[in-house]
C-alpha positions as a printed Julia matrix, in Angstrom:
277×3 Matrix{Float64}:
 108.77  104.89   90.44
 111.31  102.21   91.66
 111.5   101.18   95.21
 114.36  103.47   95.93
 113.06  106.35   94.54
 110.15  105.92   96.44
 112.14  105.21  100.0
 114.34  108.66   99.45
 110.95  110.8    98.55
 109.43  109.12  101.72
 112.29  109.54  104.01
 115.14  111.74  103.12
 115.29  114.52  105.76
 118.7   115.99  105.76
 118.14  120.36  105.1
 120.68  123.22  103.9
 120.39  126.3   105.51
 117.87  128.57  104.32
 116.7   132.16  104.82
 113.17  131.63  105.97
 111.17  128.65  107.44
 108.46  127.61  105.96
 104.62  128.55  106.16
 102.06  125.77  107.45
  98.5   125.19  105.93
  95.79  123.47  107.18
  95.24  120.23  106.06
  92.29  121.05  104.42
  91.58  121.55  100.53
  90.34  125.06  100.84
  93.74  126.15  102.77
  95.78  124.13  100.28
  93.72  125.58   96.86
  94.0   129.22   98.62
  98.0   128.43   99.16
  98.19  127.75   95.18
  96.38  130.79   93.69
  97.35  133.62   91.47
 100.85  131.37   91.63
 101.8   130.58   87.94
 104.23  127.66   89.14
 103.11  125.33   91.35
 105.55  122.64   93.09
 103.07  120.42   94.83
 104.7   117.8    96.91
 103.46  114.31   97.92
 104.69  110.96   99.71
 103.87  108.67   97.14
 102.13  106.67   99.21
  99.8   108.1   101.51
  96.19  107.91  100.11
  94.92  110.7   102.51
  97.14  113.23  100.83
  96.6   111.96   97.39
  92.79  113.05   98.23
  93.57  116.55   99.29
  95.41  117.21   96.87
  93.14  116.41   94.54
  90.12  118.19   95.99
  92.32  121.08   96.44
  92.86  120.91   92.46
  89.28  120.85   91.78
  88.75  124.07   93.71
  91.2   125.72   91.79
  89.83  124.74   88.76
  85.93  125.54   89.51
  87.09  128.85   90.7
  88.59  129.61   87.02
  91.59  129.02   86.94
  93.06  126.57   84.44
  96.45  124.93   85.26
  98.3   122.6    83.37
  98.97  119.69   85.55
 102.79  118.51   85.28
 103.45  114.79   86.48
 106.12  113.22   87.96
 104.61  110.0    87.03
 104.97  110.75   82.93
 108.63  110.46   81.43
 109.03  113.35   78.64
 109.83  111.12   75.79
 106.11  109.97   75.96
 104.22  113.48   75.65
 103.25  112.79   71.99
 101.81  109.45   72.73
  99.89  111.14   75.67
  98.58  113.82   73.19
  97.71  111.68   70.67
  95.43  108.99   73.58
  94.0   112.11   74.58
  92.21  113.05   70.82
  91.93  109.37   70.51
  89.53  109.02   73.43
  89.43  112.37   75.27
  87.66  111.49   78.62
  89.82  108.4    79.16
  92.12  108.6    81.77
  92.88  105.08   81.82
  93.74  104.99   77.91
  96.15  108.2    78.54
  97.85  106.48   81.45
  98.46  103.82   78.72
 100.13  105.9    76.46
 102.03  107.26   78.96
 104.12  104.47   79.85
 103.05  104.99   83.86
 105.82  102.42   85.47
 103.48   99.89   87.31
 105.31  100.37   90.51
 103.19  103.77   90.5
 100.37  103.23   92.26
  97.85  104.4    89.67
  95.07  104.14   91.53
  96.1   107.21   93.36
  97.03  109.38   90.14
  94.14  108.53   87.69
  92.32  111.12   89.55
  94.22  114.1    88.07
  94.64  111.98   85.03
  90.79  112.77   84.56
  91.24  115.73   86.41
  93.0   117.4    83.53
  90.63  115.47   80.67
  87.31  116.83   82.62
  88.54  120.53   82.36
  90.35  120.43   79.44
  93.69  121.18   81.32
  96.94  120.18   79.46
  98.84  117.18   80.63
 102.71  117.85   80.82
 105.15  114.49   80.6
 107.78  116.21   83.12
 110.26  113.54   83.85
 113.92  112.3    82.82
 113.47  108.82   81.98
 114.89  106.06   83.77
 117.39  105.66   80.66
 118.3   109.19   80.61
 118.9   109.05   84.75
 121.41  106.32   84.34
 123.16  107.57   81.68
 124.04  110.81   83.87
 124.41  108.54   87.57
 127.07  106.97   85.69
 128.61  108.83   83.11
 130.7   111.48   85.7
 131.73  113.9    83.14
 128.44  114.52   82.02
 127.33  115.28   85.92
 130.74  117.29   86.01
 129.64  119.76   83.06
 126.45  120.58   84.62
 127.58  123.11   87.16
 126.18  122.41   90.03
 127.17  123.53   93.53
 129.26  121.4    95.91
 126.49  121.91   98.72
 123.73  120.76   96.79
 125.38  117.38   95.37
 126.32  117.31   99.33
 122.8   117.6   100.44
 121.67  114.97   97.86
 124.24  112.43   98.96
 123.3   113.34  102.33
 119.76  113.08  101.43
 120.1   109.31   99.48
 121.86  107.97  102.31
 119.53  108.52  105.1
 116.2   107.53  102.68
 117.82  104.2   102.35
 118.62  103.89  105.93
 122.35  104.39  105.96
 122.71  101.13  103.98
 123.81  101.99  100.54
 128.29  101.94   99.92
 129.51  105.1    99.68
 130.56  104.84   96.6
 126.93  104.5    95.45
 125.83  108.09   96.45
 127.61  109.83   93.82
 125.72  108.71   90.97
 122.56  108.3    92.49
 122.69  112.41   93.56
 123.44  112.94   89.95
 120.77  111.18   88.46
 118.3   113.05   91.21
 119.59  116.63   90.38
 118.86  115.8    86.42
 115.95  114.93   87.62
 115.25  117.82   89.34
 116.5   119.56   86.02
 114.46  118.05   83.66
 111.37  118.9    85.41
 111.88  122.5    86.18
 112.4   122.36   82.27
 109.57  120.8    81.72
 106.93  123.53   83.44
 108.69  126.56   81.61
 106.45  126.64   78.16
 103.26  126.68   80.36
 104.51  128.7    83.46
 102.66  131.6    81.14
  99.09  130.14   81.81
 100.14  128.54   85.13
 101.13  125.1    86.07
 101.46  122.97   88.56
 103.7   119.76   89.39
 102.94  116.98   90.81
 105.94  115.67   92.4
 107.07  113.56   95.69
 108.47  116.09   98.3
 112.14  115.32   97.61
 111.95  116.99   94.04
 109.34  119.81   96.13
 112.12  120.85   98.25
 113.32  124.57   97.45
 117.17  123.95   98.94
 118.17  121.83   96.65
 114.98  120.25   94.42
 112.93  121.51   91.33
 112.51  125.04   92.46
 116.46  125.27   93.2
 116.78  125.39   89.02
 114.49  128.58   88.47
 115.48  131.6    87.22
 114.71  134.43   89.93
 112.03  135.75   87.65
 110.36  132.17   88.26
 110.72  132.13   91.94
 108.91  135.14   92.42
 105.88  133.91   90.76
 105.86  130.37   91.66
 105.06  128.4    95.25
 106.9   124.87   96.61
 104.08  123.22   99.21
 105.58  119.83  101.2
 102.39  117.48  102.07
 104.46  115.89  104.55
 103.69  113.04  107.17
 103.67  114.23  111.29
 105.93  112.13  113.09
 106.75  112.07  116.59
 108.21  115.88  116.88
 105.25  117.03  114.46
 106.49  116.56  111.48
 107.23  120.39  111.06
 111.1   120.78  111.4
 111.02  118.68  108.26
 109.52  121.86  106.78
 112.01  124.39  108.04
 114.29  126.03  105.15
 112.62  123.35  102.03
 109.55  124.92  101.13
 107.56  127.94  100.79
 104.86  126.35  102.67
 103.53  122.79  104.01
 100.89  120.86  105.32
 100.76  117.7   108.12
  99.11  114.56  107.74
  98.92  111.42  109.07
 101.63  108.96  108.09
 100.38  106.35  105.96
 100.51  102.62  107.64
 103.39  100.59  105.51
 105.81   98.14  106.36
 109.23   99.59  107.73
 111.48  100.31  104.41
 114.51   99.57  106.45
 114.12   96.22  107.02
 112.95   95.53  103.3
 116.51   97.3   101.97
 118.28   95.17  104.94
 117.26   92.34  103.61
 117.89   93.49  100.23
 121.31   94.36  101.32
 121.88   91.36  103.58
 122.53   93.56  106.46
């Protein structure tokens, strides 16, 4: 994850209409496991962040899984390209999560510390591990090769709500000419890993993603066929702020839970100074 990414997962808050508002769950890992089962595709959102909702999630996972059911676990965190090397750490040393992480090619500027957990998760129970990403390479090569972002038919409102979406995650600071790309490279993104859950939707999956890719408007789920939507859920693990934190729910995902807001330094002023502004 680079800084940027990171700042637009954490921040972005601009919505498209939607039909329906969103459902809230407890924040508590019985309500969230209950909110996941009998779905076979599971878009489970995240701030990157936040160790609080790191722990639910995971606990919530667990439940799941020592109730019966037996989910492939999709990550973010994993670029495609490396699934073989993942596979072949895991028959190498099959309860360790750190030498799988290895293999995987986990960008330092993930915090590992919080995804280990359903690293081992998945090796305990025997649960596949899915490499769901675009790689950084392959992101770049679509934010700025335009014809390739041309021919992938996607609506004006959703490239919109992107750009919309970029802007305000890095605090209204980037050029405009910058947003173009960058909302291309996202929507592959977003492309690549609805992809990348379809050969185990069968036996259920679930991604773990930050809440930008979670969001049913424009994100991962956006790129489902209908027969996908009607079997799969989008959950937001968002952060309250001052109004609540719900209207950042309303219209982006099936349902969502509040937590705290983890304590970091303001990401504005780290891009200002970046930016010189």
């Amino acid at each position: 994850m680079t800084f940027l990414r990171g700042i637009v997962f954490a921040l972005a808050t601009a919505a498209a209409p939607h039909a329906f508002a969103a459902n809230a769950i407890d924040a508590d890992p019985q309500a969230l496991a209950r909110a996941m089962e009998g779905r076979r595709i599971v878009v489970l959102g995240e701030v990157h962040d936040n160790a609080a909702q790191h722990a639910l999630r995971v606990a919530a996972l667990r439940i799941l899984v020592e109730g019966g059911a037996r989910p492939a676990l999709a990550f973010e965190q994993f670029d495609r390209e490396w699934q073989p090397d993942i596979d072949r750490a895991r028959g190498e040393r099959p309860r360790d999560a750190d030498h799988v992480i290895a293999a995987g090619r986990g960008a330092p500027s993930w915090r590992w510390e919080f995804y280990r957990p359903y690293v081992q998760l998945a090796l305990d129970y025997d649960l596949p591990i899915v490499a769901a990403n675009l790689s950084r390479r392959g992101a770049m090569d679509v934010a700025t090769q335009p014809r390739v972002a041309a021919a992938a038919n996607v609506p004006a409102s959703v490239r919109r709500a992107h750009e919309d979406a970029i802007a305000k995650g890095h605090c209204n600071l980037l050029p405009p000419e910058a947003l173009p790309g960058m909302a291309n490279a996202q929507i592959a993104r977003d492309r690549t890993l609805a992809e990348s859950l379809r050969p185990q939707a069968a036996r259920g999956i679930v991604l773990l993603t930050g809440n930008g890719h979670a969001r049913i408007d424009i994100g991962v789920p956006f790129w489902f066929t209908p027969d996908e939507r009607r079997v799969s859920t989008s959950i937001g693990v968002l952060e309250r702020d001052d109004d609540g934190g719900a209207g950042e729910a309303a219209g982006r995902f099936d349902a969502f839970v509040l937590t705290a807001r983890a304590e970091r330094p303001d990401p504005c002023e780290e891009l200002r100074k970046r930016y010189r502004k």
